[in-house]
C-alpha positions, 0 to 999 in steps of 0.5 A, a space after each residue: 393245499 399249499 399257502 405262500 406268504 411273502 413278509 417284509 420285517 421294516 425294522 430288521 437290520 439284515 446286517 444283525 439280525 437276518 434277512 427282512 424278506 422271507 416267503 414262507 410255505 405252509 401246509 394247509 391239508 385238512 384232517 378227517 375233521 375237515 379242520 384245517 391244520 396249518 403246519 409251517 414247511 419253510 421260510 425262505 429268505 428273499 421275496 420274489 418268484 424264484 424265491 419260491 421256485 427254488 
């Protein structure tokens, strides 16, 4: 199962800092226990859908 999250960071300097958007994808397999463990793949700069497409 895959989450996709879009954040916006309101404090950030893109200029110092890096970008404020980012969409991020997280693995959300669960193991034999059923739990569900949550495993960062990527952060992406920028927020919209071709974004995540790419």
């Amino acid at each position: 199962m895959l989450g996709v999250d879009q954040h916006v960071w309101r404090d950030v300097d893109p200029c110092t800092r890096g970008p404020r958007m980012l969409t991020g994808m997280v693995d959300l397999s669960r193991d034999q226990g059923h739990r569900t463990r949550a495993r960062l793949l990527d952060l992406a700069p920028g927020r919209s859908g071709a974004v995540y497409g790419a």
